[in-house]
N, C-alpha and C positions, 0 to 999 in steps of 0.2 A: 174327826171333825167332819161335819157334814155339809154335803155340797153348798150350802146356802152361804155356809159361814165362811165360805172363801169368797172374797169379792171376785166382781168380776174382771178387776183390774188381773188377779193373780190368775186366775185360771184361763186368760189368754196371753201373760207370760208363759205360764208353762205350756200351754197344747205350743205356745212358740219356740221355747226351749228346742220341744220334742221335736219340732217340724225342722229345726236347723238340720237334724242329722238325716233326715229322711230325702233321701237321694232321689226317691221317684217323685218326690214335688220340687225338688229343687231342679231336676232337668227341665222342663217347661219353661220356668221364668229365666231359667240363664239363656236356652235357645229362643227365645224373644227378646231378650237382651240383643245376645247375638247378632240374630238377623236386623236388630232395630239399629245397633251400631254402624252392621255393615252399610245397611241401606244411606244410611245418613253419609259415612263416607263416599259410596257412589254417588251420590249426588254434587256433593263438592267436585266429583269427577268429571261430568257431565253426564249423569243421569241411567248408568248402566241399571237393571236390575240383579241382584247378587247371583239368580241363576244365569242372567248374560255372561256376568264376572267369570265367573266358574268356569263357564264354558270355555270362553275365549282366553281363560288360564289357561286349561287344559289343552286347548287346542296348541296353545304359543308354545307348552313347555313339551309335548308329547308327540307334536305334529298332526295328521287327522287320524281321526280316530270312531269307532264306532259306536251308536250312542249308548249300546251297554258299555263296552268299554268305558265311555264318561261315568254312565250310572256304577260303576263299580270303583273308579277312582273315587266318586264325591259320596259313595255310599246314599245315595238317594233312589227309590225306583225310576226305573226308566221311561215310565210316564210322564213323568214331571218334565223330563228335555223333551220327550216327544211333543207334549204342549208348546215348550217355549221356542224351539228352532224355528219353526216354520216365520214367527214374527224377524226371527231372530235374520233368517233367509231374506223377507222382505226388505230388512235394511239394509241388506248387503255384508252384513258380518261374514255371512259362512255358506258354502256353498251345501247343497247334502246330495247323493247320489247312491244307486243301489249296489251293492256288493256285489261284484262279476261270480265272485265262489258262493254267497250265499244271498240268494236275493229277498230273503226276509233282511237281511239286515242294513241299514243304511247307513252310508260311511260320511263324515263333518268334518271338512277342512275350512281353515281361515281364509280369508279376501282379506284384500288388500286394506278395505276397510274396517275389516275386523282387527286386523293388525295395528292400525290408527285407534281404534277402540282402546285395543289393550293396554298399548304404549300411554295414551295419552291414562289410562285408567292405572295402570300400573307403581307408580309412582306414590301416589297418594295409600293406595291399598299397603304398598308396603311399609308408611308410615303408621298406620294398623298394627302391622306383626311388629315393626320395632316394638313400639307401646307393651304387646305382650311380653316380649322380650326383657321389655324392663322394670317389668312386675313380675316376672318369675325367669328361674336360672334359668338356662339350658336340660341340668340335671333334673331341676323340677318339672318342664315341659315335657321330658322324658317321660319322667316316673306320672305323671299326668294323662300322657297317652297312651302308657299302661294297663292306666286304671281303666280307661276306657274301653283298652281289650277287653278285659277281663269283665268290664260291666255287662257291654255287647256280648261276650259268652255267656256268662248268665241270661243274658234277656232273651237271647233264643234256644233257651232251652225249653222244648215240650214241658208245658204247663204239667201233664199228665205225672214226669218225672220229679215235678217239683213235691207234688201232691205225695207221690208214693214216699219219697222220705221224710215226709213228716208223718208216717203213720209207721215206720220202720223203728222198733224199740231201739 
């Protein structure tokens, strides 16, 4: 049958079909989901930004910390906090100072207003995770952040290597 003779009602079901299972489009719009949910809860909070969130999680649950350290908890680069601290400094969240052992690096602890941040933010964010919680099991959530091992392994794997086996009989 030739392309003509399929309408084009069906052949943007099917490229749709195909696209459900296609995981490197499907990342994109759920991490804009994502971020668009979380923001809308911070708001209801009083207005954190999801990388304030983050942070002043981290700091609450891990005590101070450095901002690779952050960036390797939230698996983000650590440009992104080096961006955001400093505003984050002016409000009074978090204090930042140089590492006595390593003066490239600088160390983020909570204020006392940060603390007020989290508490009063805390609450509501965790009405978030319930919600995931009761769309998927515990074992599901498991088996979910598995997958995402295992995606992340693949995804940084040298392209070079990906090439060579598909030319490997």
């Amino acid at each position: 049958m030739s392309k003509s003779a399929i309408s084009k009602a069906e052949r943007i079901k099917a490229r749709r079909a195909r696209e459900e299972v296609n995981i490197f489009a499907r990342m994109p719009a759920a991490y804009a989901a994502s971020r668009s949910q979380a923001a809308k809860f911070l708001q209801r909070a009083g207005g954190l930004s999801v990388v304030e969130w983050r942070v002043l999680w981290d700091l609450s649950e891990a005590g101070p910390l450095s901002i690779r350290e952050m960036a390797s908890i939230q698996r983000v680069d650590h440009s992104q906090l080096s961006r955001a601290l400093p505003g984050m400094r002016r409000k009074g969240f978090v204090t930042m100072e140089r590492d006595e052992a390593d003066g490239r690096q600088m160390n983020v602890a909570l204020t006392e207003a940060g603390r007020a941040a989290y508490d009063k933010t805390a609450p509501i964010m965790k009405k978030r995770r319930e919600g995931l919680r009761r769309a998927f099991s515990a074992e599901e959530l498991e088996q979910f952040a598995g997958f995402f091992d295992r995606l992340e392994e693949f995804l940084r794997q040298p392209v070079e290597d990906l090439l060579a086996e598909e030319k490997t009989p």
